[in-house]
C-alpha positions as CSV (number, residue, x, y, z in Angstrom):
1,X,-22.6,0.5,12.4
2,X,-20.2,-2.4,12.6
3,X,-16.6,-1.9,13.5
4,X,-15.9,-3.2,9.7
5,X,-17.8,-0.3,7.9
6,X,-15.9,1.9,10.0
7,X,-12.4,0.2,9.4
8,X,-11.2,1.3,13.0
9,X,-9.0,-0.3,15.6
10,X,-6.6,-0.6,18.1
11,X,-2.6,-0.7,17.4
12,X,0.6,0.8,19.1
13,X,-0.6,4.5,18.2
14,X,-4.1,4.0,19.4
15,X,-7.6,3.9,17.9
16,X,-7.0,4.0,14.4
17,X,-7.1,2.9,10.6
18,X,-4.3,1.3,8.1
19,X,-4.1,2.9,5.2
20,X,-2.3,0.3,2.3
21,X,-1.4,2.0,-0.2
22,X,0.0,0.4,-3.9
23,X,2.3,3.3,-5.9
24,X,3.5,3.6,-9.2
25,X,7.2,4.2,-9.4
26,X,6.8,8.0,-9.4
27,X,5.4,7.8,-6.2
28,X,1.6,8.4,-7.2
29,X,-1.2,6.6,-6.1
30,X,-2.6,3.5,-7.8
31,X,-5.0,2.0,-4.9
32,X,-5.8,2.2,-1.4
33,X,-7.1,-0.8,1.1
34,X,-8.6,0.4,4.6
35,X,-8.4,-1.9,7.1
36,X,-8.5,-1.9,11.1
37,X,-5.8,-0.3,13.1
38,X,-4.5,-4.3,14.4
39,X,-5.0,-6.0,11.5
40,X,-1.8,-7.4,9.7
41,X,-0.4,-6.1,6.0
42,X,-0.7,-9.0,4.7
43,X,-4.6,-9.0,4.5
44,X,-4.7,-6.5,2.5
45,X,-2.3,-7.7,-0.1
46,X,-4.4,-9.5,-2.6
47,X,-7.1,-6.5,-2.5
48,X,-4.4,-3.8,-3.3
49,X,-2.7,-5.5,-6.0
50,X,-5.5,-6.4,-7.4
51,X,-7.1,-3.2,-10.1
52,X,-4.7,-0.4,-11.4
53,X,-2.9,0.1,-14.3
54,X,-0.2,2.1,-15.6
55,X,0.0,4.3,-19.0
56,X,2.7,3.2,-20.5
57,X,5.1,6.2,-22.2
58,X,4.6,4.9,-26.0
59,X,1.5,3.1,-27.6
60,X,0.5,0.2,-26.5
61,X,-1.7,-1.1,-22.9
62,X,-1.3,0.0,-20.2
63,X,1.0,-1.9,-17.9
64,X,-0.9,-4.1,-15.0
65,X,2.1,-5.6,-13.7
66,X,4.8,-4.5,-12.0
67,X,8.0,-5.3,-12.6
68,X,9.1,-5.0,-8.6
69,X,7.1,-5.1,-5.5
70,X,8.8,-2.9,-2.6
71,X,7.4,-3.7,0.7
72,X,8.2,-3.4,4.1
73,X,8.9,-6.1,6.5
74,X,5.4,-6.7,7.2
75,X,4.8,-8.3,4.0
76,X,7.7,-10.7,4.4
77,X,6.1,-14.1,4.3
78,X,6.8,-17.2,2.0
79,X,2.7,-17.2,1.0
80,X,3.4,-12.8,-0.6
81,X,6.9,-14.0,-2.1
82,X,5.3,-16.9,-3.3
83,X,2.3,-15.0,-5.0
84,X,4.5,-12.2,-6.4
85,X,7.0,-14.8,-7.8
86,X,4.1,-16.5,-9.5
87,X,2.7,-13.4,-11.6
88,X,6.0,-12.6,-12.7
89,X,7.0,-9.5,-10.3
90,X,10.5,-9.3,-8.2
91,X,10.0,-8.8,-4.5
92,X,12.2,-6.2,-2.8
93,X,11.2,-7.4,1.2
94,X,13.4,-7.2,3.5
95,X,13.5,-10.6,5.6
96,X,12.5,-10.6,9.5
97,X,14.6,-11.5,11.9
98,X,12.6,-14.6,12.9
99,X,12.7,-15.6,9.2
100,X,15.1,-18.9,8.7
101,X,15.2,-18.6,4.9
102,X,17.0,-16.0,3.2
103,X,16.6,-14.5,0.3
104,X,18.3,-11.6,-1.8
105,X,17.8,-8.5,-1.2
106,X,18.3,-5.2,-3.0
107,X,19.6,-2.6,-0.7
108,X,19.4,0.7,-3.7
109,X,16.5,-0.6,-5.1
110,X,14.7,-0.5,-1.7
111,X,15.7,2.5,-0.9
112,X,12.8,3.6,-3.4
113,X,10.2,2.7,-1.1
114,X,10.5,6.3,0.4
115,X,8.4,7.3,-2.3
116,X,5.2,5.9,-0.6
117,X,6.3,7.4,2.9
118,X,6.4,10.7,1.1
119,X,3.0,10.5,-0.4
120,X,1.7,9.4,2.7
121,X,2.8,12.5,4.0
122,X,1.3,14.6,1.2
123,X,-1.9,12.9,1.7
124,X,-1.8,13.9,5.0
125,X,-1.3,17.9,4.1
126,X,-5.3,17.2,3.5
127,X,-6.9,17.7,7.4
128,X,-10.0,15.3,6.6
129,X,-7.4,13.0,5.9
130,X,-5.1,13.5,8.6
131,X,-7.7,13.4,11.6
132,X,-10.6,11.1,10.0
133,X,-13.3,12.8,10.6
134,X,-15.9,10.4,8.8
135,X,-16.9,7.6,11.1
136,X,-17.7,5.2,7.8
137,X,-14.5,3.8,5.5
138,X,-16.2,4.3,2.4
139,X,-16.6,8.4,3.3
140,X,-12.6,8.2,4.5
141,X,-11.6,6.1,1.2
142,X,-13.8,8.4,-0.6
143,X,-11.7,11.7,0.6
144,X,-8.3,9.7,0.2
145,X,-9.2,9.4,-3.1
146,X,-9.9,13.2,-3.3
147,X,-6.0,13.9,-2.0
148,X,-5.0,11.5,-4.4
149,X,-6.7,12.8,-7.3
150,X,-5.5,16.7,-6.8
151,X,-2.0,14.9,-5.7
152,X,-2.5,14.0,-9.8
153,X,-3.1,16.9,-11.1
């Protein structure tokens, strides 16, 4: 087994596996992206908004496309800003302090984001989430999907 079916690496907090997870705005999960524990956000970001749509609260489709992107400072780079831009969808970054360009920012609408840290901790209420006990990604996505599902209900 390759080190890519098993989504593992190393980063600050050891041998591990990034979890990217895109939300809807009541803080339930849409999709999830594995990727190795030193790999950068930004990978990820075409894979996890890509799938996932949204009932909407009358008739009609369901809604594919956010009206907002909140994201942490990982995924402050021209390329995501310019990608989100071009479908349509506000970013809510914040910049990096190595960044030269700066661009608005909203503080209250950011402050949102908490929503994700909060269903990352309920995900993590599940213990074959919280320890990864499966060696292959696909068994790990498959029980992330499991939490997610009761997290639902």
């Amino acid at each position: 087994m390759g080190q890519q079916n098993q989504a593992l690496g190393r980063s600050q907090g050891g041998f591990s596996t990034k979890i990217h997870i895109r939300v809807e705005g009541f803080g339930k999960p849409m999709r999830f992206v594995l990727t190795n524990g030193e790999r950068h956000e930004a990978i990820a970001f075409k894979d996890l908004m890509q799938g996932g749509k949204v009932k909407r609260a009358g008739r009609g489709r369901p809604k594919s496309r956010p009206r907002y992107f909140l994201g942490d400072k990982a995924y402050s780079s021209s390329a995501v800003r310019q990608e989100l831009r071009r479908c349509g969808i506000t970013p809510v970054i914040p910049q990096r302090r190595n960044e030269k360009r700066r661009c608005r920012f909203n503080r209250g609408l950011y402050r949102e984001r908490n929503r994700v840290e909060r269903l990352i901790n309920r995900l993590k209420q599940f213990r074959r989430v919280a320890t990864r006990y499966e060696k292959c990604a696909h068994n790990y996505l498959a029980m992330l999907i499991i939490a997610a599902i009761l997290s639902w209900l």
